[in-house]
KEVOTI-506735 format. One record per residue (C-alpha): residue in one letter; x, y, z; residue number from 1. Coordinates in steps of 0.001 Angstrom, whole numbers, plus 500000, padded with zeros to 6 digits. Example, Ala and Ser with C-alpha at 12.3 -4.5 7.8 and 13.67 -1.06 7.14 Angstrom:
residues 2
A, 512300, 495500, 507800, 1
S, 513670, 498940, 507140, 2
This chain:
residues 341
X, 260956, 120542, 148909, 1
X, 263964, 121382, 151282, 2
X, 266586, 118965, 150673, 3
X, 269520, 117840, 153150, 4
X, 271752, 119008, 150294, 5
X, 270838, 122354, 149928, 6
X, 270636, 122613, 154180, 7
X, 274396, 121460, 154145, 8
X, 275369, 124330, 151587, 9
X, 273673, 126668, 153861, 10
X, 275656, 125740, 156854, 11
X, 279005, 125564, 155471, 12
X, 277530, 128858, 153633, 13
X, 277191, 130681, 157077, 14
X, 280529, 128737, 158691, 15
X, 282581, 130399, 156203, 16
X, 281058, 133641, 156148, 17
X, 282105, 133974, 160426, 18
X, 285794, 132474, 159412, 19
X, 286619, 134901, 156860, 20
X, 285365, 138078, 159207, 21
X, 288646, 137503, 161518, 22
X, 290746, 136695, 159076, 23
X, 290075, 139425, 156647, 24
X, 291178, 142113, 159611, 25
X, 294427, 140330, 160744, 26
X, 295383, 140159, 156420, 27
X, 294862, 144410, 156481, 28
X, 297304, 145055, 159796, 29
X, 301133, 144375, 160129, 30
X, 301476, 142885, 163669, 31
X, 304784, 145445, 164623, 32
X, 305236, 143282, 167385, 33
X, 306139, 140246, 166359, 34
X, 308545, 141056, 163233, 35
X, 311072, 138747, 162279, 36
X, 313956, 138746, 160059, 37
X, 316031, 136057, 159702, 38
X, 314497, 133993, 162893, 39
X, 315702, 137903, 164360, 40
X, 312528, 139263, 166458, 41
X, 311717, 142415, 166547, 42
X, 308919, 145185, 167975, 43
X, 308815, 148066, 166449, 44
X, 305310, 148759, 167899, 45
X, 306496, 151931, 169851, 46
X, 306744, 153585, 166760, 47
X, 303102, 153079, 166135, 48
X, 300999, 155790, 165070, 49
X, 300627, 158389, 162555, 50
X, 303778, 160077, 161536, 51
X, 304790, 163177, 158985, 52
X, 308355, 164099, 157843, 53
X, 308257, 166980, 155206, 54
X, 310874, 167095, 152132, 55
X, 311480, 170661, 150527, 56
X, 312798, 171288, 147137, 57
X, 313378, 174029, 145164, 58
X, 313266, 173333, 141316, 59
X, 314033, 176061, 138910, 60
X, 311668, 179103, 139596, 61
X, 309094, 176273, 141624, 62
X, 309310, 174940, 144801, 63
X, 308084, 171336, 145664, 64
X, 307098, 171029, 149346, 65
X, 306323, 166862, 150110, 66
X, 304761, 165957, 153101, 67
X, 305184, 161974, 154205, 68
X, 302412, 160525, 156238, 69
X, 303251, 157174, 157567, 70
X, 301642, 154453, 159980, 71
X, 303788, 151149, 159690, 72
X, 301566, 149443, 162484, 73
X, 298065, 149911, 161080, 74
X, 296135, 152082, 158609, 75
X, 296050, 155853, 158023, 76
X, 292313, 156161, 158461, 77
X, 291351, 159453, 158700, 78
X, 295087, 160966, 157929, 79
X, 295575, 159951, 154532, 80
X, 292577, 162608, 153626, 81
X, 293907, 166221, 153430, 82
X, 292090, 169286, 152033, 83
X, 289686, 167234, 150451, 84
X, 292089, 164746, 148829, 85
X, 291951, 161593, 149805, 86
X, 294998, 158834, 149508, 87
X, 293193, 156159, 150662, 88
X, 292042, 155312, 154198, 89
X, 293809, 151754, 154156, 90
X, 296481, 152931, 153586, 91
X, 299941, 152488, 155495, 92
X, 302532, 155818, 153563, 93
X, 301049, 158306, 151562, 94
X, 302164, 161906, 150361, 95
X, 300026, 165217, 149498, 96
X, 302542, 167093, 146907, 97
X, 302641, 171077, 146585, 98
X, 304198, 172919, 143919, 99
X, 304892, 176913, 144592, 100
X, 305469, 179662, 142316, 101
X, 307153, 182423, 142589, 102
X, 304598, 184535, 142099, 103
X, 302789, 182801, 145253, 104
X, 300385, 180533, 143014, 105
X, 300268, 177201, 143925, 106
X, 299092, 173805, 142347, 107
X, 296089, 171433, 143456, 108
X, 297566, 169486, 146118, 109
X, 298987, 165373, 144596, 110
X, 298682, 162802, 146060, 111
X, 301774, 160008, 146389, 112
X, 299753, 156497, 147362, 113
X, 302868, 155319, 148171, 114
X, 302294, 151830, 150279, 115
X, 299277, 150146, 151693, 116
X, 296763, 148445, 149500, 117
X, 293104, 150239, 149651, 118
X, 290234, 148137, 150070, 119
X, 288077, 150059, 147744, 120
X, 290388, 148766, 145211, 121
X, 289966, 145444, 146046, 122
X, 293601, 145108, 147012, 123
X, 294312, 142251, 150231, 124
X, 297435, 142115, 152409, 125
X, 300029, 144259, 152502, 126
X, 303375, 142724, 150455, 127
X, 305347, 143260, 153295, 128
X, 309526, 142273, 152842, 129
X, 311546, 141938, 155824, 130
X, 315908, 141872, 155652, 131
X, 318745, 142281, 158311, 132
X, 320563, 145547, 157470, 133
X, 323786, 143299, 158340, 134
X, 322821, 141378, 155034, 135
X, 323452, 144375, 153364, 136
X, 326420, 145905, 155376, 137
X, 327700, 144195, 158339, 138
X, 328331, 147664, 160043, 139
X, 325004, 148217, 160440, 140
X, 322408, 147100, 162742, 141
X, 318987, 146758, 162540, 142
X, 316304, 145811, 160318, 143
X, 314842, 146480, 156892, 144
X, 311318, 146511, 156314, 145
X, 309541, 147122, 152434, 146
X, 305597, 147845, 152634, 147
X, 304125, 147524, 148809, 148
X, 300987, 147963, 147302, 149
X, 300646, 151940, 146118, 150
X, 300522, 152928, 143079, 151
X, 301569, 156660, 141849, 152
X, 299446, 158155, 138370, 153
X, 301234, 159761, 135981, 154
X, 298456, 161913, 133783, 155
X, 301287, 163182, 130981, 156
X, 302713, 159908, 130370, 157
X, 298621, 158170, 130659, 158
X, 300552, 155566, 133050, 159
X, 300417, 154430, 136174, 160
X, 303368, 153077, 138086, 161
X, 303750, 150665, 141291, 162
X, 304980, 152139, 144174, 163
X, 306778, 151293, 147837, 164
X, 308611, 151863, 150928, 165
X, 311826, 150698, 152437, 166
X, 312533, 151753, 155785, 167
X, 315973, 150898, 157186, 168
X, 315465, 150910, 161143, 169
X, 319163, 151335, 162189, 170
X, 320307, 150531, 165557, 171
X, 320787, 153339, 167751, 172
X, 320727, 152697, 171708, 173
X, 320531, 156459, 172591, 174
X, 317334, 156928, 170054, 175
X, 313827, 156093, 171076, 176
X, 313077, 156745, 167217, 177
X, 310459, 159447, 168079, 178
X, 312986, 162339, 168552, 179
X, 312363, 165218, 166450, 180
X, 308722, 163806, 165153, 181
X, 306824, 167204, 163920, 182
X, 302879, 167815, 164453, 183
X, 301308, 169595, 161805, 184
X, 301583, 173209, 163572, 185
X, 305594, 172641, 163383, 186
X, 305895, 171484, 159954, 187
X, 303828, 174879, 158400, 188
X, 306328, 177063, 160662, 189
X, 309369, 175070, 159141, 190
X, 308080, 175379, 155468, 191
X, 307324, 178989, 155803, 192
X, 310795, 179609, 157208, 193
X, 312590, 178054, 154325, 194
X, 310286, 179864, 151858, 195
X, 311170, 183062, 153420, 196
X, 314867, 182206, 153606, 197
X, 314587, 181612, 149747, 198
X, 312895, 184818, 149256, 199
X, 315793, 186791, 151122, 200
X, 318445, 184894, 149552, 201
X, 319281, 183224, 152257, 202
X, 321953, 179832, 152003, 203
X, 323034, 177707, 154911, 204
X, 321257, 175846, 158054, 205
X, 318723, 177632, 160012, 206
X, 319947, 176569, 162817, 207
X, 317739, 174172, 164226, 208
X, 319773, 170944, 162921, 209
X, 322128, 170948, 165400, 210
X, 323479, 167710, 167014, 211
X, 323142, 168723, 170565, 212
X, 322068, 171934, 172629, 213
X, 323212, 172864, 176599, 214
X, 321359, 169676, 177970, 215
X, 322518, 167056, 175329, 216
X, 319417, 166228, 174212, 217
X, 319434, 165147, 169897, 218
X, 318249, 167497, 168150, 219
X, 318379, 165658, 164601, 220
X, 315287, 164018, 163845, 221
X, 315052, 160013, 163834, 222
X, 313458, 159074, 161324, 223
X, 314836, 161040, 158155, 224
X, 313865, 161058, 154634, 225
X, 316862, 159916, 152166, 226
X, 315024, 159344, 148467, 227
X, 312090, 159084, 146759, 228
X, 312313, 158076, 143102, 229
X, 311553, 156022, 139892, 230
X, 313976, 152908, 139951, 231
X, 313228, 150144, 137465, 232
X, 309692, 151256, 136205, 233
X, 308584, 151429, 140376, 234
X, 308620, 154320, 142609, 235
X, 310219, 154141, 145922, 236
X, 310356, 155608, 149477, 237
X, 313553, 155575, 150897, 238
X, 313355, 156319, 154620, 239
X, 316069, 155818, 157313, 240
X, 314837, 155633, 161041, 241
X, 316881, 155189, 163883, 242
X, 315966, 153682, 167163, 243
X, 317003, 151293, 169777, 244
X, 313871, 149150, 168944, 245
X, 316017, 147941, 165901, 246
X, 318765, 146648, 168152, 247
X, 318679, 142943, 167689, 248
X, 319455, 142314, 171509, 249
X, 316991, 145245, 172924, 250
X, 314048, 142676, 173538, 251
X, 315943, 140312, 175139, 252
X, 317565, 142957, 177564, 253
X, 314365, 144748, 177917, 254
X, 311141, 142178, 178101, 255
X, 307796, 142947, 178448, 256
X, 308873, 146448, 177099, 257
X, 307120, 148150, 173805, 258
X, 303954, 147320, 173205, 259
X, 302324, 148942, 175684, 260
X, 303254, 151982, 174758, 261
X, 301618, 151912, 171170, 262
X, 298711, 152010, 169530, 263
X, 299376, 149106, 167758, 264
X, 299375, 146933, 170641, 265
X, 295690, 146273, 170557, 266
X, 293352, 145439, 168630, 267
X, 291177, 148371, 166898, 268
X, 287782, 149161, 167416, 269
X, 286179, 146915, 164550, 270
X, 288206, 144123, 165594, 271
X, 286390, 143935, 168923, 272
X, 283276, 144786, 167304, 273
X, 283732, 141350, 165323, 274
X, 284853, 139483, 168620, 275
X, 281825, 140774, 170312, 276
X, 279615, 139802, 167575, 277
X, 280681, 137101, 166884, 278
X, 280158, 135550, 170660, 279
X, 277111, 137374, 171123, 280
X, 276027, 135196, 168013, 281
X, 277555, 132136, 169066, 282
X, 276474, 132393, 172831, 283
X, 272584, 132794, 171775, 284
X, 272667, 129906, 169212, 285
X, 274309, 127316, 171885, 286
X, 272060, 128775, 174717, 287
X, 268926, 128711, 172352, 288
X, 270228, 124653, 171269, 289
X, 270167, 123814, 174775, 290
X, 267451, 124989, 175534, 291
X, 265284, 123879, 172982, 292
X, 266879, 120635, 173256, 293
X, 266355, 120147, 176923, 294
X, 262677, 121564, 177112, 295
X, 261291, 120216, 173949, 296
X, 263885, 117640, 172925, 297
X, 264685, 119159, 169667, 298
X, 266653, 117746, 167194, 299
X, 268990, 118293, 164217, 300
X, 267841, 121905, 162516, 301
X, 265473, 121851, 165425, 302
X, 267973, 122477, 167619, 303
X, 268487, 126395, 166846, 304
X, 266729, 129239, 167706, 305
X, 264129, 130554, 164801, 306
X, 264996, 127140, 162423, 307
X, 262006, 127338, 160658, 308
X, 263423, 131125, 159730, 309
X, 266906, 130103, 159009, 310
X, 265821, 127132, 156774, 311
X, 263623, 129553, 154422, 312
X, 266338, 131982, 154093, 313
X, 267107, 130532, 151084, 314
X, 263982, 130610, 149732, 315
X, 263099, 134192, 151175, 316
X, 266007, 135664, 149571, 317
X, 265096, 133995, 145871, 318
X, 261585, 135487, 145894, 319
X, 263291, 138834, 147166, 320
X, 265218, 138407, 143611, 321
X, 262116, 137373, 142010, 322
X, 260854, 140394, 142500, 323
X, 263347, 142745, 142357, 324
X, 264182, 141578, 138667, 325
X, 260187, 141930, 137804, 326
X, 260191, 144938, 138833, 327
X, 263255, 146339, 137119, 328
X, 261977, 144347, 133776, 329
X, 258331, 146174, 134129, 330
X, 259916, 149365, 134447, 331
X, 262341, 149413, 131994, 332
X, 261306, 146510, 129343, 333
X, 258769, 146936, 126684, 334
X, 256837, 143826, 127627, 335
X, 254176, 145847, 130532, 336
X, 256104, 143907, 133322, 337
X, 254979, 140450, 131787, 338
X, 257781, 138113, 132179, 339
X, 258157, 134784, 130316, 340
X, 257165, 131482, 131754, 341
C-alpha cells in the first residue's frame, strides 16, 4: 500500500533532482565577469576563449616543444583533445608535450592536465584563488588569478603530482591582452623556424620580437609564458598577461564594456538546454494542475498530469530491479535462475 511517507520522499526526491541540474553547471564555469579581489571588480571576459602560447626548449641533443592551451572563462571542450590525446574536455589549461631528436624522431605526444577539474574524474568546482598584484608589489597593477585542480603523472617516479596556474593580469592601458595571440597555422611556422635556426647554428632573435614596427603597433605578445615547474611537491603554470581589462579603474571608466565581446558572456548551449527543460517541465505540470483541477476538481497527487504514473514509479522501477537481478542470477548462478524466497 502507497503510503504518504514514501509519496513525500518521492517529491522532495524529484525537487532536488531539478535544483542540483542548475547548480551543477554554474559550480563547472568561472563567471570572468564578475571577478573580485579584494572588494576590486574585475571582467576579464574579453579574454574568453581558447588560447595557445608555445614554449621551446632545447635540452642537450633533444628539443622540448610545449604547447599551452588555455580557456580561463569556460572549458576546453573539444581543444584539450589533440592527435588522439585527450587532456580532458573540462578542462580550463592543458599542455600536449613533444620531445625531438636530432635524428628527426620524435616522442608520443604528453599531456600536462595542468588546471580544471574533469568530470569523468569526479572532480567539482574549480579551486579558483584570486589576489591584487599590489599585495605582492605595489608597482604593479592588476590582478592575480590561480585555477587548480590538474594533476601531472609521472610514470618513472610511479607518482602523480597536483598541478596549477597563476596568471598575473598586469595593467597595461595600451594592451587589449589579445595582441600577438597565435592560431595553430602560426605556431607550426614559428616552431619550424626555430628548429631550422638550430639546425644552421643559428643564435639571436628572429626578428619578429620587436617592440614596434613603422605603424606602432606591439608586436610582443600579451600574454607570455614565464615558468612552468615543480615547487613544493606541485607543478605550476606561471603565465603573465597584460591587458587593460586588469586596470582596477577600466570598468568604471568604461561601463557596459567587455562582455559582449566574449564568449563567456553567455550562457553555453547545455545551460539553455536545462533552462528550456526545465520550464517546458514546469509549464506542463502547472498547466496540467489547473486544468485537472478546474475541470474535474482534482486534488492533492490528483492534481498532476499522469499521477497514477508518477505514483508507481517507485514501484515500476523496483520490479525493473527485480528482474534485472533474476536475470543476471539465472545466467550466471548455479541455482537454474531459482532465487530464494
Amino acid at each position: 500500500m502507497r503510503t504518504h511517507t514514501q509519496r513525500s520522499t518521492l517529491a522532495g526526491l524529484a525537487s532536488s533532482l531539478l535544483l542540483l541540474l542548475p547548480s551543477f553547471t554554474y559550480a563547472i564555469s568561472l563567471d570572468c565577469a564578475n571577478i573580485i579581489a579584494d572588494k576590486v571588480k574585475f571582467d576579464l571576459s574579453p579574454l574568453g576563449g581558447v588560447h595557445e602560447i608555445t614554449e621551446f626548449q632545447e635540452i642537450d641533443d633533444i628539443s622540448v616543444n610545449t604547447t599551452y592551451v588555455l580557456n580561463i572563462c569556460n572549458t576546453l571542450k573539444g581543444a584539450a583533445t589533440r592527435e588522439g590525446q585527450k587532456c580532458g574536455t573540462s578542462r580550463n589549461i592543458c599542455g600536449f608535450e613533444r620531445t625531438i631528436y636530432l635524428d628527426g624522431r620524435t616522442d608520443t605526444l604528453k599531456v600536462l592536465p595542468i588546471a580544471g577539474y574533469e568530470n569523468s574524474l569526479g572532480g567539482g568546482s574549480k579551486d579558483i584563488e584570486t589576489t591584487l598584484l599590489k599585495s605582492i608589489d605595489p608597482a604593479t597593477e592588476g590582478i592575480r588569478v590561480k585555477i587548480s585542480g590538474g594533476t601531472i603523472p609521472e610514470p618513472e617516479l610511479k607518482k602523480k603530482y597536483p598541478a596549477s596556474a597563476i596568471i598575473d593580469f598586469q595593467c597595461d592601458p595600451g594592451r587589449t591582452g589579445l595582441e600577438g595571440l597565435k592560431n595553430d597555422d602560426d605556431l607550426d611556422q614559428a616552431t619550424d623556424a626555430k628548429l631550422r635556426r638550430r639546425d644552421d647554428g643559428e643564435k639571436g632573435d628572429d626578428g619578429n620580437n620587436k617592440d614596434g614596427d613603422e605603424n606602432n603597433k606591439p608586436q610582443t605578445p600579451s600574454l607570455t609564458f614565464q615558468s612552468f615547474s615543480l615547487e613544493n611537491e606541485n607543478f605550476i603554470l606561471r603565465l603573465d598577461w597584460k591587458t587593460k581589462y586588469a586596470c582596477e579603474d577600466y570598468k568604471r571608466d568604461n561601463p557596459g564594456s567587455g562582455s559582449g565581446n566574449s564568449s563567456s558572456g553567455h550562457w553555453g548551449f547545455f545551460t539553455w538546454l536545462i533552462i528550456i527543460l526545465f520550464l517546458c517541465i514546469a509549464s506542463y505540470l502547472i498547466f496540467g494542475s489547473w486544468l485537472n483541477y478546474n475541470r474535474y476538481g482534482a486534488r492533492g497527487w490528483d492534481l498532476l498530469p499522469h499521477s497514477d504514473t508518477i505514483r508507481d514509479i517507485p514501484y515500476i522501477f523496483n520490479d525493473w530491479m527485480r528482474r534485472v537481478i533474476n536475470t543476471l542470477q539465472g545466467s550466471g548462478g548455479s541455482r537454474g535462475g531459482y532465487a530464494a524466497v
